[in-house]
Backbone and ligand atoms as CSV (ligand in chain L), in Angstrom:
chain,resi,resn,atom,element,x,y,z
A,1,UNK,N,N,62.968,151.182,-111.527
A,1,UNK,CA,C,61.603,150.907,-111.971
A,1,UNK,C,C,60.959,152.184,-112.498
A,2,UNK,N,N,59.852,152.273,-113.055
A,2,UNK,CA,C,59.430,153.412,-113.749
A,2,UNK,C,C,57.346,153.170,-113.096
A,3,UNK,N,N,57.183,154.636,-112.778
A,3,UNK,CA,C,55.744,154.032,-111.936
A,3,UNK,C,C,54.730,154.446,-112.971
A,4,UNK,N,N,55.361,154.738,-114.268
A,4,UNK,CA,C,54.212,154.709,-115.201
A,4,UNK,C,C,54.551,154.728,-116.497
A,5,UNK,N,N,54.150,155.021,-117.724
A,5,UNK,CA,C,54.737,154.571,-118.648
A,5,UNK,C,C,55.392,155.712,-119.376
A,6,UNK,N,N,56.506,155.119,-119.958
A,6,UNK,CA,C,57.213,156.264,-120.302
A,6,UNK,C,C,57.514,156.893,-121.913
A,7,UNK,N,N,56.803,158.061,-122.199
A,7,UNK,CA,C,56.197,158.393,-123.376
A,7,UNK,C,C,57.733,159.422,-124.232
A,8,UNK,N,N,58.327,158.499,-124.888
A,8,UNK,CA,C,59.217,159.037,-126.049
A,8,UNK,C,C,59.012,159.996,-125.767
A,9,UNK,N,N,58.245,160.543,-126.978
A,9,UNK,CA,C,57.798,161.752,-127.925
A,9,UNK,C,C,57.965,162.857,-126.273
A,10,UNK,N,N,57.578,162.764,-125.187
A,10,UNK,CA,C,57.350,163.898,-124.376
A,10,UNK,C,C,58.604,164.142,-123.562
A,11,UNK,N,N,59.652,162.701,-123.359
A,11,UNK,CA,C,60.870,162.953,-122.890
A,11,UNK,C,C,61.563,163.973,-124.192
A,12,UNK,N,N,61.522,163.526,-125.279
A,12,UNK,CA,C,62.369,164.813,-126.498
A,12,UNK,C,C,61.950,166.252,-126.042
A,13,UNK,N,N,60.278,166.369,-125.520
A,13,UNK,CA,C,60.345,167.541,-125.822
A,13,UNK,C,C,61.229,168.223,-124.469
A,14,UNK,N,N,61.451,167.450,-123.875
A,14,UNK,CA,C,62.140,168.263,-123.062
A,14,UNK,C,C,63.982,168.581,-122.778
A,15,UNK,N,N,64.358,168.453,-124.064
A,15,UNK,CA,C,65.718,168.938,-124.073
A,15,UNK,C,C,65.340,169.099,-126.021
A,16,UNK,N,N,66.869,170.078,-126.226
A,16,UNK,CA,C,66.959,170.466,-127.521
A,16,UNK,C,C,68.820,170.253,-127.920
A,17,UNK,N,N,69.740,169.799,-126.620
A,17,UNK,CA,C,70.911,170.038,-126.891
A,17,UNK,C,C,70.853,168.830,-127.891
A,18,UNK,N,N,72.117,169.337,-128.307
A,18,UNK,CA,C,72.664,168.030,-129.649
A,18,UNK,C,C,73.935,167.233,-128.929
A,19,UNK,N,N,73.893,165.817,-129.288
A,19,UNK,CA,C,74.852,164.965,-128.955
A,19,UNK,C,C,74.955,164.846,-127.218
A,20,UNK,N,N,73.764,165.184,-126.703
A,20,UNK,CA,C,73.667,165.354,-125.097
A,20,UNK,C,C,72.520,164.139,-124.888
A,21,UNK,N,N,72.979,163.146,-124.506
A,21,UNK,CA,C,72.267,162.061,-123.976
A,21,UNK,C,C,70.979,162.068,-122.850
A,22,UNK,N,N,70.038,161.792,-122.659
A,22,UNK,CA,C,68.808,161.986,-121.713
A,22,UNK,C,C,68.979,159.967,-120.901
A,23,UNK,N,N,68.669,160.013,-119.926
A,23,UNK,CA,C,68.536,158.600,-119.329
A,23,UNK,C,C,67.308,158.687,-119.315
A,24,UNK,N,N,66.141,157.700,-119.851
A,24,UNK,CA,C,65.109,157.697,-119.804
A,24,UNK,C,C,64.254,156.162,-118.922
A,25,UNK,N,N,65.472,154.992,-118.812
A,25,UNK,CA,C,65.015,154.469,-117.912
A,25,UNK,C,C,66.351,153.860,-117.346
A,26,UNK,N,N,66.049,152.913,-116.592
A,26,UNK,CA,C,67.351,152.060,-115.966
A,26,UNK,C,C,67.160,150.780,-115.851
A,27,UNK,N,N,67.940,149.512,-116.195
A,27,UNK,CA,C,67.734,148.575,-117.087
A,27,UNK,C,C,68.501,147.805,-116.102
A,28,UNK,N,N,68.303,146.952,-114.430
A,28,UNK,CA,C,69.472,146.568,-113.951
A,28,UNK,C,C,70.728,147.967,-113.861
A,29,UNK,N,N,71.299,147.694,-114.484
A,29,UNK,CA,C,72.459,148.395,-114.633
A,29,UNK,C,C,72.899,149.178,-115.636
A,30,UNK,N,N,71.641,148.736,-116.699
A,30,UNK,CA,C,71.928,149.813,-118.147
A,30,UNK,C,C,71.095,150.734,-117.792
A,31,UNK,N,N,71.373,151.454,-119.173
A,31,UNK,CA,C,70.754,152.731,-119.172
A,31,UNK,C,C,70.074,152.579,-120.448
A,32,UNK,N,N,68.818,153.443,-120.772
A,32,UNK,CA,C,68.300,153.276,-121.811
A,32,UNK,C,C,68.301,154.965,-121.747
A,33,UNK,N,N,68.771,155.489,-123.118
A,33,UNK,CA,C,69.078,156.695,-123.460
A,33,UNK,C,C,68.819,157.538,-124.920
A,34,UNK,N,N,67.784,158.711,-124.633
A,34,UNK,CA,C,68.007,158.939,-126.266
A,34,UNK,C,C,68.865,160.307,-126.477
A,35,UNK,N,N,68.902,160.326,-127.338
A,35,UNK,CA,C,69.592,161.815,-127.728
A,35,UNK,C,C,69.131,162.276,-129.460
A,36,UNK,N,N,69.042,163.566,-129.095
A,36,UNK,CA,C,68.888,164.029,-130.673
A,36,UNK,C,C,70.207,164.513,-131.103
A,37,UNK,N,N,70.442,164.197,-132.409
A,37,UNK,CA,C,71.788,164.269,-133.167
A,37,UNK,C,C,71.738,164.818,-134.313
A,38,UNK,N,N,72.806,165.626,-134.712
A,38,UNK,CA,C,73.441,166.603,-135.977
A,38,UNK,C,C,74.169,166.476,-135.856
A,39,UNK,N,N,74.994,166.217,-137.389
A,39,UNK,CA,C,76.539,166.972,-137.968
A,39,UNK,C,C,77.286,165.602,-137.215
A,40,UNK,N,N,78.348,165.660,-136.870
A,40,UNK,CA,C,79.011,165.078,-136.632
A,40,UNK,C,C,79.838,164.176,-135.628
A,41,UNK,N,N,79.564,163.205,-134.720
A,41,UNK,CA,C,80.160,162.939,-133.238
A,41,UNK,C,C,81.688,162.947,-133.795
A,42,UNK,N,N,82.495,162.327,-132.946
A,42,UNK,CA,C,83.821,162.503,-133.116
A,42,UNK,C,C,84.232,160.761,-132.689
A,43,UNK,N,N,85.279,160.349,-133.455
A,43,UNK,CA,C,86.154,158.718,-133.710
A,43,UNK,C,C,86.093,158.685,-131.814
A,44,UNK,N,N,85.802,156.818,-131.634
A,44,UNK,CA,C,85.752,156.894,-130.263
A,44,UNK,C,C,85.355,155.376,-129.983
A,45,UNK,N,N,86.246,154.976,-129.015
A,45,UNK,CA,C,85.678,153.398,-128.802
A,45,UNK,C,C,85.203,153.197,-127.255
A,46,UNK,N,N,84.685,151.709,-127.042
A,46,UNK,CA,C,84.394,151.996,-125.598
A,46,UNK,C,C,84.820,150.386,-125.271
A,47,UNK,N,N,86.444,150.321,-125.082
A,47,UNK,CA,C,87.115,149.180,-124.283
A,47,UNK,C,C,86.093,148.078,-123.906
A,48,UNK,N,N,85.197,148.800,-122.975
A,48,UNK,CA,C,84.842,147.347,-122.206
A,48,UNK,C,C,83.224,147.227,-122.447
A,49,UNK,N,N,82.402,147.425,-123.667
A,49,UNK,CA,C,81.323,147.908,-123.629
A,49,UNK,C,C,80.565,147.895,-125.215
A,50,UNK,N,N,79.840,147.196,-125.470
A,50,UNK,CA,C,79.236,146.846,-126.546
A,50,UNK,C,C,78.565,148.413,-126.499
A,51,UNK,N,N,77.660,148.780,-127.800
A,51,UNK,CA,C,76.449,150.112,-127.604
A,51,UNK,C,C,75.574,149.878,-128.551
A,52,UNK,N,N,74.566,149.827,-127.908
A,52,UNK,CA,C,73.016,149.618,-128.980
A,52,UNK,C,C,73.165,150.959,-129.845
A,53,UNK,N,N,72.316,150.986,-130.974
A,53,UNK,CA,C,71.428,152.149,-131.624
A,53,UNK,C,C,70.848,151.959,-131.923
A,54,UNK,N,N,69.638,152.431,-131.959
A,54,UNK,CA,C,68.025,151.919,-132.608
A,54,UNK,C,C,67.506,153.654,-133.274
A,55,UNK,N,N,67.639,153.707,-134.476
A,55,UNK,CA,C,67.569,155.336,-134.961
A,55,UNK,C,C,65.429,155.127,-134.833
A,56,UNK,N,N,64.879,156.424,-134.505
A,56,UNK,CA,C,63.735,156.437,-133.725
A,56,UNK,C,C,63.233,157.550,-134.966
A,57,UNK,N,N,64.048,158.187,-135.369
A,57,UNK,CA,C,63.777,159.248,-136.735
A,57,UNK,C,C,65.055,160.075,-137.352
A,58,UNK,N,N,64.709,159.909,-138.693
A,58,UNK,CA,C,65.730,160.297,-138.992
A,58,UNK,C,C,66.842,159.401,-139.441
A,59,UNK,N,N,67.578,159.255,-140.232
A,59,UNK,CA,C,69.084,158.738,-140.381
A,59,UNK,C,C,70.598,158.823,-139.631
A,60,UNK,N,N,70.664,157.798,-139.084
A,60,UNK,CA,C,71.881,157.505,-138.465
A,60,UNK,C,C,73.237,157.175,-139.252
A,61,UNK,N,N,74.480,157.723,-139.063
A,61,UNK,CA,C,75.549,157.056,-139.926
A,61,UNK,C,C,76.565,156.242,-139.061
A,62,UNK,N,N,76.979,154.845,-139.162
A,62,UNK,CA,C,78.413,154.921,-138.479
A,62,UNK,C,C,79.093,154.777,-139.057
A,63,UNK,N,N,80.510,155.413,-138.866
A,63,UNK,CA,C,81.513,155.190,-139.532
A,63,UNK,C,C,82.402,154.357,-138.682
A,64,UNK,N,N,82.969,152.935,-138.910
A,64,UNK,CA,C,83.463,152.148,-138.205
A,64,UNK,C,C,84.691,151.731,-138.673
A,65,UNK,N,N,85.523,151.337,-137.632
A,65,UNK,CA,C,87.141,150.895,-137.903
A,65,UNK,C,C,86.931,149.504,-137.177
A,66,UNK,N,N,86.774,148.545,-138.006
A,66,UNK,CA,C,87.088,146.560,-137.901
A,66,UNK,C,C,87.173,146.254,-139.187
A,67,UNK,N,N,87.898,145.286,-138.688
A,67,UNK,CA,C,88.584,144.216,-139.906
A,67,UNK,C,C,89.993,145.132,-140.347
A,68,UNK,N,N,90.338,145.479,-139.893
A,68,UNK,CA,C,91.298,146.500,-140.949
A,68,UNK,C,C,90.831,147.415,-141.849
A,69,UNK,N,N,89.731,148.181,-141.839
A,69,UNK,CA,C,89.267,148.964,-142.799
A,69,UNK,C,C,88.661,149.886,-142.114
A,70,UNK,N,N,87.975,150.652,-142.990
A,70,UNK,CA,C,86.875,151.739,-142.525
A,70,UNK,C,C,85.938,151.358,-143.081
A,71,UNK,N,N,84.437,151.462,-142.625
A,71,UNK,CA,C,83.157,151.314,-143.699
A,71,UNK,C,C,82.077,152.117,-142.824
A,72,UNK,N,N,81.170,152.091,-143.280
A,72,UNK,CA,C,80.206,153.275,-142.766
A,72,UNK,C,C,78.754,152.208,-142.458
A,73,UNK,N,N,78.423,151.987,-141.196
A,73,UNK,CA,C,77.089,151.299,-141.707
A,73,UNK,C,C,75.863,152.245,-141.860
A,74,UNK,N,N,74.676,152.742,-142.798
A,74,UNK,CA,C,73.466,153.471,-142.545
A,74,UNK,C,C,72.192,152.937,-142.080
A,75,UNK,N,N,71.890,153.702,-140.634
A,75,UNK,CA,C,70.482,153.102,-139.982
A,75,UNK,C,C,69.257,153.990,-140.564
A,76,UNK,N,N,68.256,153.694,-141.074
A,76,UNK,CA,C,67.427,154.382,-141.281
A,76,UNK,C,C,66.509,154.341,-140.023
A,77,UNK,N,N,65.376,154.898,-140.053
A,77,UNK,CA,C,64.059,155.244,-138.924
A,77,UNK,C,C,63.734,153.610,-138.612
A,78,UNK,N,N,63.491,153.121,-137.515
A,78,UNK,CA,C,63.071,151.923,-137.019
A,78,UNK,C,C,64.519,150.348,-137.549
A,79,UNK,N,N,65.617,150.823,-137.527
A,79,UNK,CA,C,66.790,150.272,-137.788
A,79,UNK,C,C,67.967,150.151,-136.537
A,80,UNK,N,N,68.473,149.227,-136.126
A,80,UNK,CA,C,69.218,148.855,-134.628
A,80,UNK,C,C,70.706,148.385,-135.437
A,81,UNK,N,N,71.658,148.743,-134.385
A,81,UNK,CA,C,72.495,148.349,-134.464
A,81,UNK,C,C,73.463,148.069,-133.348
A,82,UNK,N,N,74.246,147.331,-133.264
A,82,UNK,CA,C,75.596,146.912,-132.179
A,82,UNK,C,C,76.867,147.007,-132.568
A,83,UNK,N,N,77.033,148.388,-131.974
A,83,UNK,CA,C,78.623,148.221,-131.810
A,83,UNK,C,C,79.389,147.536,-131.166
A,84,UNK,N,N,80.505,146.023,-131.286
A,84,UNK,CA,C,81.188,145.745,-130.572
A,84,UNK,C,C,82.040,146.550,-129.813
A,85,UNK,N,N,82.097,145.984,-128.409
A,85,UNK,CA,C,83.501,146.915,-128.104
A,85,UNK,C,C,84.296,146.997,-128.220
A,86,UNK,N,N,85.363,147.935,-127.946
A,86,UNK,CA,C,86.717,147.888,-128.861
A,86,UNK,C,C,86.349,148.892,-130.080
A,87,UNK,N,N,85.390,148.483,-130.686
A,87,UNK,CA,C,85.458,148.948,-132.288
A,87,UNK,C,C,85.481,150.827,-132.016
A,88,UNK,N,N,86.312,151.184,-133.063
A,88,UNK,CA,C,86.371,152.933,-132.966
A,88,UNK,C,C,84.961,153.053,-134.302
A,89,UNK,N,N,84.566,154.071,-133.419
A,89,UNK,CA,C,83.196,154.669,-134.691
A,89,UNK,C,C,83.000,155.712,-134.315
A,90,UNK,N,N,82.112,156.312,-135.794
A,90,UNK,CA,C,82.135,157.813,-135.524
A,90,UNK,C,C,80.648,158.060,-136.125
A,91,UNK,N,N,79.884,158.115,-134.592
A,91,UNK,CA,C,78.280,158.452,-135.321
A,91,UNK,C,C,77.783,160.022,-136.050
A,92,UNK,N,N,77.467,159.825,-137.105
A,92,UNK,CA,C,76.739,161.265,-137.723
A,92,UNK,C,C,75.370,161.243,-138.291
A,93,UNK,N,N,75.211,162.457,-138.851
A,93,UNK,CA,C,73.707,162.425,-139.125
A,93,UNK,C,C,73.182,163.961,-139.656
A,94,UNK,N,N,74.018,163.923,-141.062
A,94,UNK,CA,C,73.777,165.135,-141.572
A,94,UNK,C,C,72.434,165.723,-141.940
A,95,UNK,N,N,71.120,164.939,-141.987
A,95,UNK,CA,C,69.791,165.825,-141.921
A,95,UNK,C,C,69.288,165.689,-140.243
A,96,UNK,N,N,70.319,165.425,-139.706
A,96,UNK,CA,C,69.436,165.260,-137.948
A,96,UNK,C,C,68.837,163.612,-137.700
A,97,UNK,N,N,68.973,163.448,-136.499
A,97,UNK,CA,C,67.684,161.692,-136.023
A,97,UNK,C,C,67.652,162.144,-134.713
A,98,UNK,N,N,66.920,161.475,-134.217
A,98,UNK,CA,C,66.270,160.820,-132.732
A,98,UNK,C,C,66.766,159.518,-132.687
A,99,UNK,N,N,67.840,159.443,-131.787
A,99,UNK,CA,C,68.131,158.125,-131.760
A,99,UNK,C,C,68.078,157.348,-129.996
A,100,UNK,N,N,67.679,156.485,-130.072
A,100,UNK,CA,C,68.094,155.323,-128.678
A,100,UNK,C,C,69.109,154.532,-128.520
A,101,UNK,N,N,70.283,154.845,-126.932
A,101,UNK,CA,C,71.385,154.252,-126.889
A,101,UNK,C,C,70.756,153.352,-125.726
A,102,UNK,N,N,71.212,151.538,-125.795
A,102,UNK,CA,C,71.234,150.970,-124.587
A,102,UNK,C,C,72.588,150.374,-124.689
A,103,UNK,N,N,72.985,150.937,-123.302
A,103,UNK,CA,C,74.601,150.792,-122.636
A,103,UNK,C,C,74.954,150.817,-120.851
A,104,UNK,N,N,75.739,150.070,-120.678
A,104,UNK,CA,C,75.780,149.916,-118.907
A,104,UNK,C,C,75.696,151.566,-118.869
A,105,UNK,N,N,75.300,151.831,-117.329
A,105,UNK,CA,C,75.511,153.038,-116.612
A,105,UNK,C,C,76.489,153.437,-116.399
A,106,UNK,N,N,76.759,154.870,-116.954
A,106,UNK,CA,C,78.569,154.954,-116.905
A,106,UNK,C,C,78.976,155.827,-118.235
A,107,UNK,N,N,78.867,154.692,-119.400
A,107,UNK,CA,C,79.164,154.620,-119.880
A,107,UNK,C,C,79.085,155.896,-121.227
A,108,UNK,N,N,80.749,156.648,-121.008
A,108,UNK,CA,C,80.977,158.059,-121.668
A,108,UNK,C,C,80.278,158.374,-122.744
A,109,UNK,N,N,79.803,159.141,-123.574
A,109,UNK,CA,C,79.866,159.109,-124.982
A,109,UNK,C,C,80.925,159.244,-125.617
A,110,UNK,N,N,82.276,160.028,-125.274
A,110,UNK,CA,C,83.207,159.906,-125.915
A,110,UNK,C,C,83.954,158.709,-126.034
A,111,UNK,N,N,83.686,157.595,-125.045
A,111,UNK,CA,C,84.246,156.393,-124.772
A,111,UNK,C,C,85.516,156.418,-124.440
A,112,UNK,N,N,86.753,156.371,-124.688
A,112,UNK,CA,C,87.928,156.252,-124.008
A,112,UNK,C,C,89.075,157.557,-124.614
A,113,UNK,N,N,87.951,157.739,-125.458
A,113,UNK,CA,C,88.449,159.136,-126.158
A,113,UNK,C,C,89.433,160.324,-125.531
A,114,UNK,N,N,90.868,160.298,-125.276
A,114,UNK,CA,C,91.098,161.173,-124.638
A,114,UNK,C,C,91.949,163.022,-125.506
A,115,UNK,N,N,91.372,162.613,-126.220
A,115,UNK,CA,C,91.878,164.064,-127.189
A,115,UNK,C,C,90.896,165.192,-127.328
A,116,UNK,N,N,91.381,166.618,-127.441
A,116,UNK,CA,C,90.092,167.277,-127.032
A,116,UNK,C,C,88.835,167.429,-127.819
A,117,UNK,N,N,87.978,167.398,-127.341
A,117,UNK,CA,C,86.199,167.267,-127.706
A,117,UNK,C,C,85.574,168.297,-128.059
A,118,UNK,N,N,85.316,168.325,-128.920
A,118,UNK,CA,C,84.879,169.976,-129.778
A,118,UNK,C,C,83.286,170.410,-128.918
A,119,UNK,N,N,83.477,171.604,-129.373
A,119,UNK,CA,C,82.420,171.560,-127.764
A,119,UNK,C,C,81.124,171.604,-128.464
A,120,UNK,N,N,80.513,170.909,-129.133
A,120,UNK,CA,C,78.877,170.542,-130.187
A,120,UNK,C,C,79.243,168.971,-129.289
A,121,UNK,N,N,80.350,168.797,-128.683
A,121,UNK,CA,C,80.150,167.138,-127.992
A,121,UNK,C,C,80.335,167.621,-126.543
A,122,UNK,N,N,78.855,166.543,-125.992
A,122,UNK,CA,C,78.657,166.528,-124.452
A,122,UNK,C,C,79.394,165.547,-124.204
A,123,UNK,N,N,80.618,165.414,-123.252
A,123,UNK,CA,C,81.113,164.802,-122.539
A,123,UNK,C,C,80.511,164.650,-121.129
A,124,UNK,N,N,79.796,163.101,-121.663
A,124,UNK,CA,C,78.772,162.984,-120.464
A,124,UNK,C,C,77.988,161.814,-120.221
A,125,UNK,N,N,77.911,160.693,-119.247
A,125,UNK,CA,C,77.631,159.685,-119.061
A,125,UNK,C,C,75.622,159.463,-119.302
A,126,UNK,N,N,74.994,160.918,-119.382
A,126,UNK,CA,C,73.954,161.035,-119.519
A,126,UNK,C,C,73.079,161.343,-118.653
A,127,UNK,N,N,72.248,162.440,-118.789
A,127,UNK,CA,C,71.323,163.366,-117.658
A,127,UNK,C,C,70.111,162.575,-117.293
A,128,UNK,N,N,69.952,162.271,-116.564
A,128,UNK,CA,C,68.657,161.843,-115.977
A,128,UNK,C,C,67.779,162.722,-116.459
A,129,UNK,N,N,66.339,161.916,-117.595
A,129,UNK,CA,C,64.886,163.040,-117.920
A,129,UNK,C,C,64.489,163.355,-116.311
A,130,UNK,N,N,64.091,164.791,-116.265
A,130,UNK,CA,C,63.378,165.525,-115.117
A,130,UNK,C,C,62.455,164.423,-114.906
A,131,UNK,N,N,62.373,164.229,-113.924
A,131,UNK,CA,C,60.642,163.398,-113.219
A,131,UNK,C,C,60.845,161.878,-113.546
A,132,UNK,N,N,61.576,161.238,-114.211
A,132,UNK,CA,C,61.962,160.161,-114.117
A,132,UNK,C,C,61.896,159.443,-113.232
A,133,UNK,N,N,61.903,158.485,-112.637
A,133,UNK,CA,C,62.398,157.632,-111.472
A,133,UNK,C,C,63.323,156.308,-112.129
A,134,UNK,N,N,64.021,156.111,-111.249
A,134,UNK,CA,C,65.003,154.990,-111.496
A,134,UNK,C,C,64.982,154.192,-110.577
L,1,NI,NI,NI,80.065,155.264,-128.787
């Protein structure tokens, strides 16, 4: 539960890492998460686990592997999307976004990814914002 309301704009200001996830509330069992993003995440699926994006500012890219192909979908500012699971994608965002992930608790950013992770990627289920309650 959350004992008051919980203001975006003031959870950002309190981190600056890139591709490092913040938990900003708890959803049952999800997590509602933002992260600010540059340059490039790395190819990555998540077996058992659909993943929201809702880009909050800024431009989102995915680059996705279904159907037999590659294609890229682009989220602009106030734009959502669902990754099935299973599907390999590779989020980027060459002028930067603010984006929102909702996904069970747990759940990696690298997803099942086991090859090594360039270190601009947090390998990390996501930090609880300071002062939060869950
Ligand atoms: Ni993912």
């Amino acid at each position: 539960m959350t004992e008051k309301p919980i203001n975006l704009a003031d959870a950002f200001a309190t981190f600056d890492k890139l591709w490092s996830p913040r938990i900003v509330a708890r959803v049952n069992d999800y997590d509602v998460r933002i992260a600010k993003v540059a340059g490039d995440h790395i190819w990555h699926a998540h077996t058992h686990t659909d993943e929201f994006f809702l880009v909050l500012d800024g431009v989102l890219r995915l680059a996705l592997r279904d159907g037999g192909g590659e294609r890229e979908v682009v989220l602009d500012r106030g734009e959502a999307f669902v990754v099935p699971a299973g599907v390999e994608h590779r989020p980027s965002a060459p002028g930067g976004a603010s984006i929102l992930m909702f996904e069970p608790s747990g759940t990696m950013t690298v997803g099942d990814h086991r090859d090594p992770v360039p270190g601009h990627v947090d390998v990390t289920a996501g930090t609880m914002i300071s002062g939060s309650r869950t």
